[in-house]
N, C-alpha and C positions, 0 to 999 in steps of 0.2 A: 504494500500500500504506500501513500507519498502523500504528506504531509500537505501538499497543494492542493490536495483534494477539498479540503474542507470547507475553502471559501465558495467554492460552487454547490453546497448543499446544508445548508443550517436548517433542519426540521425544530420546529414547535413546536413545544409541550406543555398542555395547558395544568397549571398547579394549583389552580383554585383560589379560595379566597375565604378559606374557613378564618375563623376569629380564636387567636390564642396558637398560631402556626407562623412557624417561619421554611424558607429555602433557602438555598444558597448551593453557587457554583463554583469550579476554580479551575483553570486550563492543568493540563498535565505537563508535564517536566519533558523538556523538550523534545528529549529521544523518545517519547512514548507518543508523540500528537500525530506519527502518522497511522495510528492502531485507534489512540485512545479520543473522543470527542472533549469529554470535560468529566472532570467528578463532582457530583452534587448530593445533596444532603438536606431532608426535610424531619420536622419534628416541631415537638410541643413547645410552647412558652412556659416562662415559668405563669406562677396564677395571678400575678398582677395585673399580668395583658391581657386574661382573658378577664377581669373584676372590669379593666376600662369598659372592654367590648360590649361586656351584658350592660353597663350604665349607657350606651351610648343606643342602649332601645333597639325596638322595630328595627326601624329605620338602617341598622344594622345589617341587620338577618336578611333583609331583600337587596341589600348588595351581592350578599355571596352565589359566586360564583362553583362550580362545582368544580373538583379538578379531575382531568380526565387524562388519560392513557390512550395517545394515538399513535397508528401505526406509523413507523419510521425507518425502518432497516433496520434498525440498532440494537445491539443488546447488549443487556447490565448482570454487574456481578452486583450484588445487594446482600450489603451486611445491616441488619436491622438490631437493634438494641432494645432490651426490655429494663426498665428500670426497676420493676418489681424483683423482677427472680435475677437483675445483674446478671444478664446473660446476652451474648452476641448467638443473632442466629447467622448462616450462611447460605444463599443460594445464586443456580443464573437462571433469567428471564432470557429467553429466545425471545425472536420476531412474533409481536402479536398482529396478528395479521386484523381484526376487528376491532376496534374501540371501545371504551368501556369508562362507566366513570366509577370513581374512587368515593366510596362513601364516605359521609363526614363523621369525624373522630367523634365519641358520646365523651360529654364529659359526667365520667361518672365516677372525680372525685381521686380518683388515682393519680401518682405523682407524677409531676413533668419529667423532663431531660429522655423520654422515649426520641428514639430516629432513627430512621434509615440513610446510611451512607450507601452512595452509589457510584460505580464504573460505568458511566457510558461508551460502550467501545462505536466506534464509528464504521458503517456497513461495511463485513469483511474483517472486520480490527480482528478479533475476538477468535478466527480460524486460527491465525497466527501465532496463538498462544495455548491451545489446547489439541490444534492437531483433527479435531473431531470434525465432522459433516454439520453443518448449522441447523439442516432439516431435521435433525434430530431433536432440537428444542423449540422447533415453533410452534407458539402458543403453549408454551407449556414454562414450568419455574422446579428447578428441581433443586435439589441440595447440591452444596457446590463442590463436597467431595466425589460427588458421583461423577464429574466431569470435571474437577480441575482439581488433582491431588498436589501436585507439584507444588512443595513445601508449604502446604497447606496448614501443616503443625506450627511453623513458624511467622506466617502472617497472622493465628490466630492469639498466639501469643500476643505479637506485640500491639496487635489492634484492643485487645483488653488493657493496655496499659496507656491508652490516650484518654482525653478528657474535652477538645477541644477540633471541630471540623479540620484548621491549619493540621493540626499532628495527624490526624487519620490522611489524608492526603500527603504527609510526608512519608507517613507508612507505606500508604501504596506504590505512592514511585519507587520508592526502596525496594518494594518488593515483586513489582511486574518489569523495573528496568536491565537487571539480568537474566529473567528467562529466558532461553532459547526460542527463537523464532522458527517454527513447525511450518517452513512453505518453501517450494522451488520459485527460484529468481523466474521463471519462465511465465509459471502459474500467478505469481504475482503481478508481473507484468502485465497479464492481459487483462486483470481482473481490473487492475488500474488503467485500462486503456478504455474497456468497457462502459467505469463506471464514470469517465473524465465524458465519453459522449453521451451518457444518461444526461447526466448533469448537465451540458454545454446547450443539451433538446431541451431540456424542462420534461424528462418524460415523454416525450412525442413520438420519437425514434422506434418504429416498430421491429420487433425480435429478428426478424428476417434479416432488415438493413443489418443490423448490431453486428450479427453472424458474418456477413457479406463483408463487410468492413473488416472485417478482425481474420477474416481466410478460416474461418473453424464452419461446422453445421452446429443448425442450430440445435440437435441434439446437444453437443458437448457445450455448447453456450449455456443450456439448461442444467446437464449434469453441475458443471462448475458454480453459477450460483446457484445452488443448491446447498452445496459444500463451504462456499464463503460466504455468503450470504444468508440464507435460508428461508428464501423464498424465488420464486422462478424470477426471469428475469422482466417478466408484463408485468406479474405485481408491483414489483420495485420501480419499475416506468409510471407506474399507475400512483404510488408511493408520493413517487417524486415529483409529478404533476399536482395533486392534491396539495404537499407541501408548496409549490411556487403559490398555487390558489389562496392559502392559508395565509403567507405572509405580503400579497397583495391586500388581502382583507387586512393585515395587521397593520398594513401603512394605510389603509384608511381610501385603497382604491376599489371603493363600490357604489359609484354615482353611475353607472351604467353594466347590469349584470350580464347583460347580451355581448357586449366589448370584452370583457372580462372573459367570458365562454370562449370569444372568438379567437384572444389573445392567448391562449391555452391547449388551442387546438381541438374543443369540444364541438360536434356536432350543433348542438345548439343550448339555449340556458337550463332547456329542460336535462340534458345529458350532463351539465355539469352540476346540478341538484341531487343527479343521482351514483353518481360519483363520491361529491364529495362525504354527501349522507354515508357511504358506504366505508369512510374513512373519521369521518366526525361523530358521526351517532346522531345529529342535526344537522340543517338546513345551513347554506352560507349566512345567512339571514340571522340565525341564532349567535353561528360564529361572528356578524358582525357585531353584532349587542357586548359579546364578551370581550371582546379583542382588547380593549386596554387592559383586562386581567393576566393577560397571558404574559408568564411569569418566568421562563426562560430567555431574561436578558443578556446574559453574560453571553451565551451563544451565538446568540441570534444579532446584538445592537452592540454592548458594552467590549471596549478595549481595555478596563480595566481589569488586574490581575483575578480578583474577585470581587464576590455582591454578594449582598446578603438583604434579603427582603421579605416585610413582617407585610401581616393581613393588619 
């Protein structure tokens, strides 16, 4: 993979806007940005922020926003933290190919400092470092010794010994920046040639051309993302269209939905209604109402090294 890849493709993630929540993002250490996207981190407030929340009424609660899980290439290693039982869990999230939203935390009274730290590896990253077939985990979250043993005992060490987002991301790079990279220069090549014209179409480039261009059929074009990817390579065109959609609406261009279709390559507004539903869970129309919530800055806008942002 190659590092240049990433300004051609920043997918959206929408985090919500529960009361008593924060996120936060942070680029990875240099030698890992061509594998890794960012690592991020969400979790509870202490109860101050949420004592503001509830005094500030209604009026409140009809802000929030829902956060949702849309599909993007990408997949995460997620270590989750329970502050009850002081325990780390461990697993990876494959490609969810369908959207889904994330229900809002109850508060029922239990202590803060819960979160999820997460590795988002950038489409393809994550072959690289495990060796395994991607289609193996799409749509599915498994325990992360079942697929990624490699000194597993000593990242979990020393990730029980931090206290603060900065150290769990000094952790990680410490610990994803010596492993062995599981890929032929050949294989990597093409997969970065492939995903350099995804990117450069917005998705448009239909499987056939991709094949034709690259001198492979388009069987082995499928075998392979399969394998780096994990999913074929129309969805990920389809992926990647939806995303250009998504951050048109994020910049605020939907004074004409019919242009927007046309500028995208959609049949017509009704084709890309039914598109995007199929990747949002809602209407463009819904996604415009949310779009200042969406909460994945640092990725998508910010040059700064990290952010951290409260509901």
């Amino acid at each position: 993979m190659d590092h240049s890849l990433h300004p051609l493709f920043k997918p959206i993630q929408m985090n919500g806007t529960y009361p008593n929540s924060y996120y936060v993002e942070k680029v990875p250490a240099a030698g890992l940005m061509a594998y890794v996207a960012c690592y991020w981190e969400s979790g509870s407030l202490p109860n101050t922020h949420a004592d503001v929340a509830k005094r500030e009424g209604p009026e409140r609660s009809m802000m929030t926003v829902p956060a949702r899980v849309l599909p993007d290439g990408c997949t995460d290693m997620l270590i989750t933290y329970d502050p009850v039982c002081s325990k780390h869990s461990y697993a990876y999230c494959g490609n969810y190919t369908h959207p889904f939203a994330v229900p809002e935390p109850s508060d029922d009274g239990s202590p803060a400092g819960d979160y999820t730290f997460g590795v988002r590896f950038f489409p393809g990253g994550a072959h690289v470092f495990h060796g395994m077939p991607l289609e193996w985990f799409t749509d599915k979250r498994i325990a992360l010794q079942e697929c990624w043993p490699e000194k597993l005992n000593e990242l979990q060490e020393r990730m029980a010994e931090t206290n603060h987002f900065a150290e769990r991301v000094e952790v990680m790079n410490a610990y994803l920046s010596p492993l062995p990279v599981q890929a032929s220069t050949s294989e990597n090549d093409l997969m970065k040639n492939v995903l350099h014209r995804i990117f450069i179409d917005g998705g448009r480039m239909s499987v056939q051309e991709l094949a034709i261009r690259e001198v492979i059929s388009e069987r082995q074009l499928h075998r392979k993302f399969s394998e780096w990817v994990g999913i074929s390579p129309k969805r990920f065109s389809e992926v990647v269209r939806f995303h250009r959609v998504l951050s048109d609406i994020h910049q605020g261009n939907t004074a004409d939905w019919a242009m927007l279709a046309q500028n995208h390559g959609f049949f017509d507004q009704a084709h890309l209604i039914r598109q995007f539903r199929k990747f949002y869970g809602e209407t463009p129309l819904t996604a415009a109402r949310e779009h200042g919530r969406m909460l994945s800055d640092l990725y998508n806008r910010s040059v700064a090294p990290s952010v951290i942002l409260k509901s």
